[in-house]
PADRENZA-30582 format. One record per residue: residue in three letters; residue number from 0; y, z, x of N, C-alpha, C, CB in turn. Coordinates in steps of 0.05 Angstrom, whole numbers. Each point is the difference from the previous one (the first is absolute). Glycine has a CB too. Layout:
<rs>
 residuo num   n.c2   n.c3   n.c1  ca.c2  ca.c3  ca.c1   c.c2   c.c3   c.c1  cb.c2  cb.c3  cb.c1
     ALA NUM      Y      Z      X      Y      Z      X      Y      Z      X      Y      Z      X
...
</rs>
This chain:
<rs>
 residuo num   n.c2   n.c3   n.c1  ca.c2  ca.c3  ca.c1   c.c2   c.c3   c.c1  cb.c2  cb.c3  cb.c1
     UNK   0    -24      0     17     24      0    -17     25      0     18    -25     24    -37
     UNK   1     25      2     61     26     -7     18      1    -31     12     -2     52     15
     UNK   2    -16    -69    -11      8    -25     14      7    -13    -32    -36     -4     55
     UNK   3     37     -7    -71      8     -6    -21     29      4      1    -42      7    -20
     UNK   4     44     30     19     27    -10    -16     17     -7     30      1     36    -53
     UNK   5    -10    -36     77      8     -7     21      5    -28      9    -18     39      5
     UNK   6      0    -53    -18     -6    -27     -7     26     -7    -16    -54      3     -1
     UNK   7     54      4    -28     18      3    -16     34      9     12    -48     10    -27
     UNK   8     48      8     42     27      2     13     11    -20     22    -11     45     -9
     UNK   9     -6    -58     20      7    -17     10      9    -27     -2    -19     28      9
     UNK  10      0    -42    -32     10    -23     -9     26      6    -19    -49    -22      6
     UNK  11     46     48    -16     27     -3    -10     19     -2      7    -12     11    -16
     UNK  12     14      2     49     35      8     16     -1    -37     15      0     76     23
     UNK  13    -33    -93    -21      6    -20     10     17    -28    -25    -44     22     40
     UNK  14     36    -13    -67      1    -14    -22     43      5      2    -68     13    -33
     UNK  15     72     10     35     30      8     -6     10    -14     21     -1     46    -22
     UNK  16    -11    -36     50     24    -13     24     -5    -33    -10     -6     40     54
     UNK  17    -12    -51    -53      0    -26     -3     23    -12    -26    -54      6     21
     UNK  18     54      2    -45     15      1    -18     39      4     15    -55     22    -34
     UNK  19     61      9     50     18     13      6     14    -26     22    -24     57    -12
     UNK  20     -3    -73     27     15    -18     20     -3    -25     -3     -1     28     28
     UNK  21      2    -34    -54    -10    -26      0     23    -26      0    -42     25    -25
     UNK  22     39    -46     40     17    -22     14     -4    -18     -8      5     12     31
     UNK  23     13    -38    -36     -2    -22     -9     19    -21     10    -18     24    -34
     UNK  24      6    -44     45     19    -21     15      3    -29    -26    -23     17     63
     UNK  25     50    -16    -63      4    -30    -12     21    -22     14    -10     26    -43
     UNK  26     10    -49     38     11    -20     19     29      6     -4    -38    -39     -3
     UNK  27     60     31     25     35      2      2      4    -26     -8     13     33     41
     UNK  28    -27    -60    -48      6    -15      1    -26    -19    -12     37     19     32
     UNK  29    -29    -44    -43    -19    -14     -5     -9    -18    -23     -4     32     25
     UNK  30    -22    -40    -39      7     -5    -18      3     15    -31    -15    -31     33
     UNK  31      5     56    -24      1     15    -14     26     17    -24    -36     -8     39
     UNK  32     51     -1    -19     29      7      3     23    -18    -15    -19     18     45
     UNK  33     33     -8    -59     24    -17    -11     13     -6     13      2     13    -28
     UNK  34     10    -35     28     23    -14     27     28      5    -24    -36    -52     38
     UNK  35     60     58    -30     24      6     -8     20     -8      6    -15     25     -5
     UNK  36     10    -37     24     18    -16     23     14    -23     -5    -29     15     28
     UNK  37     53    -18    -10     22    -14     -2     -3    -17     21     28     31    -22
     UNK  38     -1    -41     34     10    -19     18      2     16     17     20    -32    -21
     UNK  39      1     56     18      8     15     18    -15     28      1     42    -26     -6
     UNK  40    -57     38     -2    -13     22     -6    -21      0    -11     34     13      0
     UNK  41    -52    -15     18    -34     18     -5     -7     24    -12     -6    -16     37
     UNK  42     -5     11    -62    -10     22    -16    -33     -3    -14     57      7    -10
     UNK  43    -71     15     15    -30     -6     -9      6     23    -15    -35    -25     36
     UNK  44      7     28    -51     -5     31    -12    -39      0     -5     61      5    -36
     UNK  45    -70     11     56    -35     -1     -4     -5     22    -12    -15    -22     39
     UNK  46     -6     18    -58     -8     19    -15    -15     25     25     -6    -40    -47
     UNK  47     12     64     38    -18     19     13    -22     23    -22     43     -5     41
     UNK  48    -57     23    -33     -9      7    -16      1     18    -17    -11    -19     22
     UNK  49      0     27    -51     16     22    -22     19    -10     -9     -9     35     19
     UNK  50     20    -59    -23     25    -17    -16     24      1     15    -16     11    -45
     UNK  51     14     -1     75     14      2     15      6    -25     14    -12     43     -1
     UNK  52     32    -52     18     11    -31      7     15      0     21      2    -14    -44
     UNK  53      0      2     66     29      6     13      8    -29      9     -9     53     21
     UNK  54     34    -50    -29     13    -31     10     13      5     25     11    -20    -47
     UNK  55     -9    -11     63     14      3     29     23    -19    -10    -42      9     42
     UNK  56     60     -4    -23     22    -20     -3     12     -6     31     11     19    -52
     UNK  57     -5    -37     56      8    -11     29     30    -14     -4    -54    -11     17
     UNK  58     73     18     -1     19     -5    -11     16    -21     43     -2     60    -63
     UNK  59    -24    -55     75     14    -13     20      3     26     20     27    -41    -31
     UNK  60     -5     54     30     -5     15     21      0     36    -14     26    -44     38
     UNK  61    -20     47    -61    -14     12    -22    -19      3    -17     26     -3      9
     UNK  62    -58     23     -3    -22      3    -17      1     19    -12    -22    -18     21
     UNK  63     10     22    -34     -7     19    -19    -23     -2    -21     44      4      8
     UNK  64    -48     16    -15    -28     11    -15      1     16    -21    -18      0     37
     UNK  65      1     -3    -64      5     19    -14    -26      0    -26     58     -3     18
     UNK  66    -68     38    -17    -22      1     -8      5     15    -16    -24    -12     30
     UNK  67      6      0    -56     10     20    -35    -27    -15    -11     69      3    -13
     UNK  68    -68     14    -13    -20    -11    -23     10    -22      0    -11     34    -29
     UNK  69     -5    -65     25     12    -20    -13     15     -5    -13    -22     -4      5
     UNK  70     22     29    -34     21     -8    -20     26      8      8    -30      3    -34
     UNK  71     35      8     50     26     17      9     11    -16     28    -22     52    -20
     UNK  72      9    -71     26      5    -13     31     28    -14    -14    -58    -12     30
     UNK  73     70     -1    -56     21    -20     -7     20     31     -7    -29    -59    -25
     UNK  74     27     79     27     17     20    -18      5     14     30    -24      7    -61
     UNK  75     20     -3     83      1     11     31     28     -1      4    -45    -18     20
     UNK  76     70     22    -11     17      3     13      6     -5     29     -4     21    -36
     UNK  77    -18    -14     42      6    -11     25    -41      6     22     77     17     -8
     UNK  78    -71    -39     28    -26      6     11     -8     29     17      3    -51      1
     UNK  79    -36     51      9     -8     19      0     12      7     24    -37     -6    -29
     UNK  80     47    -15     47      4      5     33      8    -37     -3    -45     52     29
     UNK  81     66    -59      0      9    -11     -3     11      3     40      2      2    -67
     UNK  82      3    -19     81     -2     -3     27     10    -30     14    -39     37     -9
     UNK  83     47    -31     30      7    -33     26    -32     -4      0     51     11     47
     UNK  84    -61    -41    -66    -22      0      9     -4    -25     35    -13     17    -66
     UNK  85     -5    -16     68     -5    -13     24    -34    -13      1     42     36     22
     UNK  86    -45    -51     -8    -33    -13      5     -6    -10    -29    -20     37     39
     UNK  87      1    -29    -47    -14     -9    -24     12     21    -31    -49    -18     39
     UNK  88     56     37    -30     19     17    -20    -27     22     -3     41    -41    -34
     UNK  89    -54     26     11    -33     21    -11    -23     -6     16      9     -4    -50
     UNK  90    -24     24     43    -27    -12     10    -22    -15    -26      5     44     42
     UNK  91    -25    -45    -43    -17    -21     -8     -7     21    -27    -20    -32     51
     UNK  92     15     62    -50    -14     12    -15     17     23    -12    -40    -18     24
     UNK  93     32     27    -31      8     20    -17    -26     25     -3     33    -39    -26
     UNK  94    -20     66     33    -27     24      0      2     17    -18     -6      1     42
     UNK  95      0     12    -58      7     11    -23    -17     23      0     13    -40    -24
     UNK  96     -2     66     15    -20     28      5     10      5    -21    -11     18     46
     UNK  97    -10    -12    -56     -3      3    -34     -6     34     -7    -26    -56     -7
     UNK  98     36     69    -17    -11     23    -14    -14    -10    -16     30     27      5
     UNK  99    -53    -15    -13     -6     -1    -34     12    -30    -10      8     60    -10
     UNK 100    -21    -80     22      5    -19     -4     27    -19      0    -38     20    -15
     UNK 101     65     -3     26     20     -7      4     25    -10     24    -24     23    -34
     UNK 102     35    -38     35     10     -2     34     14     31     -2     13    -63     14
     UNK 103     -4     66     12     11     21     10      9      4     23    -20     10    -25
     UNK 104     15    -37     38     13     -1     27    -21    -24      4     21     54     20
     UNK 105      9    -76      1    -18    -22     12     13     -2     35    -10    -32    -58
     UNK 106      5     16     68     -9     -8     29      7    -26      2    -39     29      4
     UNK 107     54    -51      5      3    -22      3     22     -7     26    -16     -1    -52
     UNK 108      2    -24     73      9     -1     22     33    -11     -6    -53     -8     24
     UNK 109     66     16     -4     24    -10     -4     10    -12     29      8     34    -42
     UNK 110     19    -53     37     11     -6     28     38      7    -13    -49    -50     27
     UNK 111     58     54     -5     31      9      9     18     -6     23    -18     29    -20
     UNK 112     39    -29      8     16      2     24      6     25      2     18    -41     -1
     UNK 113    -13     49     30      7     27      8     28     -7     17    -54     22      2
     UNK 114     73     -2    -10     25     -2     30     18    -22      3    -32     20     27
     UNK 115     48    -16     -9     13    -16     12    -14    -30     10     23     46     11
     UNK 116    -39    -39     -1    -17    -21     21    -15    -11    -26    -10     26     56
     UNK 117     12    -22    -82    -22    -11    -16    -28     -7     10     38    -14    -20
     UNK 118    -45     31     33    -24      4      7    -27      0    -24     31     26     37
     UNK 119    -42    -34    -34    -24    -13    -22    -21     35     -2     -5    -73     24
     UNK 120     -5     82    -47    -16     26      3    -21    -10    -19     37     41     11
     UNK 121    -61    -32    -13    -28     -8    -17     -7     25    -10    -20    -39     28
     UNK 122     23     50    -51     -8     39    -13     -9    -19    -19     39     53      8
     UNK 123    -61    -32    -20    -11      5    -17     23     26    -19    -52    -20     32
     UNK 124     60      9    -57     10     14     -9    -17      9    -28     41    -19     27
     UNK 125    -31     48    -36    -15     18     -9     16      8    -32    -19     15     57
     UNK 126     21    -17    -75      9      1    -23    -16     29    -18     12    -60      6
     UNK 127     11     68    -18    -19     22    -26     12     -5    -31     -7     47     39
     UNK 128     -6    -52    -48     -2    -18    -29     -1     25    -12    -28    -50      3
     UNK 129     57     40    -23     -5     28    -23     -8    -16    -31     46     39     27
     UNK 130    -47    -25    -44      1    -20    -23     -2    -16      0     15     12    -12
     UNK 131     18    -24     12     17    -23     -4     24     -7     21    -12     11    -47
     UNK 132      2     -1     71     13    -10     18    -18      9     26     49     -1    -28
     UNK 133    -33     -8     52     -9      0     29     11     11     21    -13    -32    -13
     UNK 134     14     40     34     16      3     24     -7     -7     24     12     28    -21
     UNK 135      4    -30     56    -18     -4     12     -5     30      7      7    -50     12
     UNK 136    -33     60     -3      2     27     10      1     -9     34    -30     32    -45
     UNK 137     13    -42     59     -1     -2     24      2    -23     11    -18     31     -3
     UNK 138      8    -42     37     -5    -24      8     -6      9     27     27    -30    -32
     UNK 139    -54     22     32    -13     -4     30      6    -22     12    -33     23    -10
     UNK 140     32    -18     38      6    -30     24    -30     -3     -1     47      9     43
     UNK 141    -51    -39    -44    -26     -6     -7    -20     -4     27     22    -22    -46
     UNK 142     -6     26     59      1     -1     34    -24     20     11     57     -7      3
     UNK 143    -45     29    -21     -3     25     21    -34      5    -15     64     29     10
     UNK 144    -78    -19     16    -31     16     -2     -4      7    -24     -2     19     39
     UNK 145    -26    -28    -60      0      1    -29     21      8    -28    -39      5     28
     UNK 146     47    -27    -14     28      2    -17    -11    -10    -36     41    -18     53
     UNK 147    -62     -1    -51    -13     -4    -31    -18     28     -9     -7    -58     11
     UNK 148     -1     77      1    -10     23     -1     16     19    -15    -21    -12     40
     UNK 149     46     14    -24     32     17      5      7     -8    -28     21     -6     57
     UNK 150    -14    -15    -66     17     -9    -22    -27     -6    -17     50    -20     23
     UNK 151    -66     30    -32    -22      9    -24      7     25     -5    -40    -25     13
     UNK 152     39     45      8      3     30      1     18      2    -12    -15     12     33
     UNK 153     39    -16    -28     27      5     -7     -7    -10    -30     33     -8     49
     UNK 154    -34    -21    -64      7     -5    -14    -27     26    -19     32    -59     20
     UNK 155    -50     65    -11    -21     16    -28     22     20      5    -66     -7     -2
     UNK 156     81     21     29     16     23     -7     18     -5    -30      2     10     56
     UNK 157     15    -30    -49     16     -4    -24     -6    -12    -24     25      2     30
     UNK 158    -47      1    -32    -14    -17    -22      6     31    -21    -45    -44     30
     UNK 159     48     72    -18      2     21    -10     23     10     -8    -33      2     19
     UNK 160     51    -18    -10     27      0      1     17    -16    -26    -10      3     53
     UNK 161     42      4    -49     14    -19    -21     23     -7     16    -14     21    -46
     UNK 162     21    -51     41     26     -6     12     26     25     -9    -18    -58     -2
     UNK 163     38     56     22     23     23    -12      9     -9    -20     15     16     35
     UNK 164     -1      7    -57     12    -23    -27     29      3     12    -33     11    -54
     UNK 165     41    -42     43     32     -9     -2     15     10     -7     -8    -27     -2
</rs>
């Protein structure tokens, strides 16, 4: 009977963490994705998951990002984060750490200008999804010693978290 319910205690704390960390990658780009775009200004919007969505916009030497429920992405005020983009702007994917089936923080590569010298930087930036809106919380140099490791950690930290209110 003790190995049972020992049995039993186990798949359950493995059933919860699995549930508590569970991740989901969807494409930044593609065909998947609505194109929005102009002459002068690049705009997509890819579906992500839980009715969640985030559109990019490229504006040239202005990017920006912004992650909400779908229905609320046309009603937004302004994006989630917004930056001198540089190189390719996004990366390819999108990482999503989910509660109870919900986003709550995502992970997506980014490029920048930094400084004076407009120096080119590659982070993985780190977002915490509330509701109905987003923030960035962090950004790793994608450079540095498990930096895809580093910016998982961080983002399940704030997956517990809430952006500050306005």
């Amino acid at each position: 009977m003790r190995h049972v319910m020992a049995l039993a205690t186990v798949l359950a704390m493995a059933g919860a963490d699995s549930a508590f960390g569970e991740t989901k990658f969807t494409p930044a780009a593609g065909p998947g994705c609505k194109d929005e775009s102009s002459d002068q200004f690049g705009q997509w919007t890819c579906p992500g998951p839980a009715g969640y969505a985030i559109r990019f916009a490229d504006e040239g030497n202005i990017v920006s990002l912004t992650i909400a429920p779908r229905r609320s992405l046309e009603k937004r005020q302004g994006p989630s984060a917004q930056w001198r983009g540089a190189g390719k702007a996004f990366g390819d994917k999108v990482q999503w750490i989910m509660r109870a089936g919900i986003p709550k923080a995502a992970v997506i590569r980014t490029w920048r200008r930094h400084g004076d010298d407009e120096s080119e930087i590659q982070e993985l930036s780190i977002f915490a999804i509330n509701p109905e809106s987003a923030c960035l919380y962090a950004a790793i140099d994608s450079h540095t010693d498990k930096a895809n490791e580093t910016a998982l950690a961080r983002a399940e930290q704030v997956a517990d978290s809430r952006c500050p209110e306005k």
